[in-house]
Each structure stands twice: as C-alpha cells, then as structure tokens.
C-alpha positions in Angstrom: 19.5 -5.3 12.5 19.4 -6.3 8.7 16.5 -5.6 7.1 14.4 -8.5 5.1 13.2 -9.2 1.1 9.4 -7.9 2.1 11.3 -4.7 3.5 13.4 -3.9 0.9 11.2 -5.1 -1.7 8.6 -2.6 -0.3 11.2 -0.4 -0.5 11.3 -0.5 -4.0 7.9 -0.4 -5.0 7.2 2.4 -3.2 10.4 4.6 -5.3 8.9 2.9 -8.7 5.6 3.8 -7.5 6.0 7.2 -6.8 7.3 7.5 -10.5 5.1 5.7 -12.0 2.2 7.6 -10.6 4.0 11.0 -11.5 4.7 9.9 -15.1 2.4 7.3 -16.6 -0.9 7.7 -14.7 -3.5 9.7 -16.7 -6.4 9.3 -14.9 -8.3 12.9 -13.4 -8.9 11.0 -10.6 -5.4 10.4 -9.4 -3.6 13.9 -8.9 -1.0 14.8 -6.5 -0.6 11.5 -4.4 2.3 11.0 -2.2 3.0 7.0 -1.5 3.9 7.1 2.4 4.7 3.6 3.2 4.4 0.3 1.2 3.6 -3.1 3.0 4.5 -6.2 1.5 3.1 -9.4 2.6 6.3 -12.3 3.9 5.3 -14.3 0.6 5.3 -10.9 -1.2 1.9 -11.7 -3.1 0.2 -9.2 -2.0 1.5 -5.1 -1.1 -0.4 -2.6 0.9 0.5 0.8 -0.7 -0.5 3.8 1.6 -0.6 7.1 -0.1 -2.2 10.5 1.1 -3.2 13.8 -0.8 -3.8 17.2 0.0 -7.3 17.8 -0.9 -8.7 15.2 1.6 -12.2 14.8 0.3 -10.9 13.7 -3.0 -9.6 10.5 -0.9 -12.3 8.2 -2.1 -12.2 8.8 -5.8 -8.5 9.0 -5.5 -8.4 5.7 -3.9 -10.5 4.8 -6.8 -8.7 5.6 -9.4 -5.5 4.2 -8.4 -7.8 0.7 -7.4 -8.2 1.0 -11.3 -4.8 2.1 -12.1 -3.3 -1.0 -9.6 -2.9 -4.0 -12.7 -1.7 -1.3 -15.2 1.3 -0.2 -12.3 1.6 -3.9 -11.4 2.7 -4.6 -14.7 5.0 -1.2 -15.3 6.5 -2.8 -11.6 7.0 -5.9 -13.0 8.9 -5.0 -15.9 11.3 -2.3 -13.7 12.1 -4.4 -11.1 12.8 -7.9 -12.9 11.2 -10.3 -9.9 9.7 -13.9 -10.6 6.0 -12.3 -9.3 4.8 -8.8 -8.3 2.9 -8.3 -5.5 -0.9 -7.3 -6.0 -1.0 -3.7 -5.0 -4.2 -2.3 -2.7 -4.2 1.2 -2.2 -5.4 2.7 1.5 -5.7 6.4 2.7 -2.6 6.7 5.2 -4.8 8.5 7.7 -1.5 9.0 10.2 -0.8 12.0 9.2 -4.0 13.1 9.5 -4.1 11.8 12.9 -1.1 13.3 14.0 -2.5 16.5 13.1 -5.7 16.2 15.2 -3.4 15.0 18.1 -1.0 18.0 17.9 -4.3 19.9 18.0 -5.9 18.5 20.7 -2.4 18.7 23.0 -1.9 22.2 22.1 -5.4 22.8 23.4 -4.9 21.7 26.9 -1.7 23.0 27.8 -1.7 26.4 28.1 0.9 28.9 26.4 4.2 29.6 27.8 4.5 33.2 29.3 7.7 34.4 28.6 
C-alpha cells in the first residue's frame, strides 16, 4: 500500500519540526518536547502536531508555548519544505503513551507473577 501527500507531507513536518523545536525555539516554556505523530488534514490546511514531554505537569504551559511558537514554525516550515501552502499547526498532548503506561499497570496488577 503506497502511502499518500497528507502522509508523507506529515511525515515531513514532523522531521522539520523536531529540528526546528531543538534549534530555533527560545521560549522557557517549550523544553524537551518530542513530536510523536503529525496529522495532516486531505486538503493539508490544517496539521495536528502531537508532542509529549517528560515532566507531565508542564503539559499545559508547554502546549502553550508552542500554540505561540506555531506561526513562527509555520513560516521556518514553509521556507524548508518549498510547498505552495503550509498547513496551520495545532499542538495536542499525545496522551497514548501515557495511556499505555496506565494499561501496562493495570494488566500487571491482575495477573499474578509467574513462579518459576
């Protein structure tokens, strides 16, 4: 199965992304995020940028500083990647890994150890 523009496009901005952020992006407010998955919409107006950090209750003013970062990066994006628009970027907690976590948890809790 080939894989379409949105994908690939997605694709893109998230590797651009993750630079950018690691580079250009002063703001105290936006540490040590890792961009998990990017969403682009089939029109590719509009991207979904997931990202997740280790200090979880510095989510929200994460979040906010990259919402204030987002036409700043959409114009470094549009310069590196040469396309006729760039998506608008909205940054949301990835909470699946913290989800994942909880379910491992919660599993390991109910069955009960091997004895060897």
């Amino acid at each position: 199965m080939t894989r379409g523009r949105p994908q690939k496009v997605a694709d893109l901005i998230q590797r651009e992304l993750s630079d950018l952020l690691r580079r250009e992006v002063r703001d105290p407010r936006v540490g040590m995020v890792t961009i998990t998955s990017v969403d682009v919409s089939p029109d590719l107006s509009h991207a979904k940028v997931f990202f997740t950090i280790l200090e979880k209750e510095k989510k929200d003013k994460t979040a906010q500083g990259l919402q204030r970062a987002a036409s700043f990066l959409r114009a470094q994006l549009s310069r590196r990647m040469s396309m006729y628009t760039t998506p608008e970027l909205r940054f949301v907690y990835d909470e699946s890994v913290e989800r994942g976590d909880r379910l491992s948890q919660l599993i390991d809790s109910v069955i009960p150890p091997k004895s060897g």
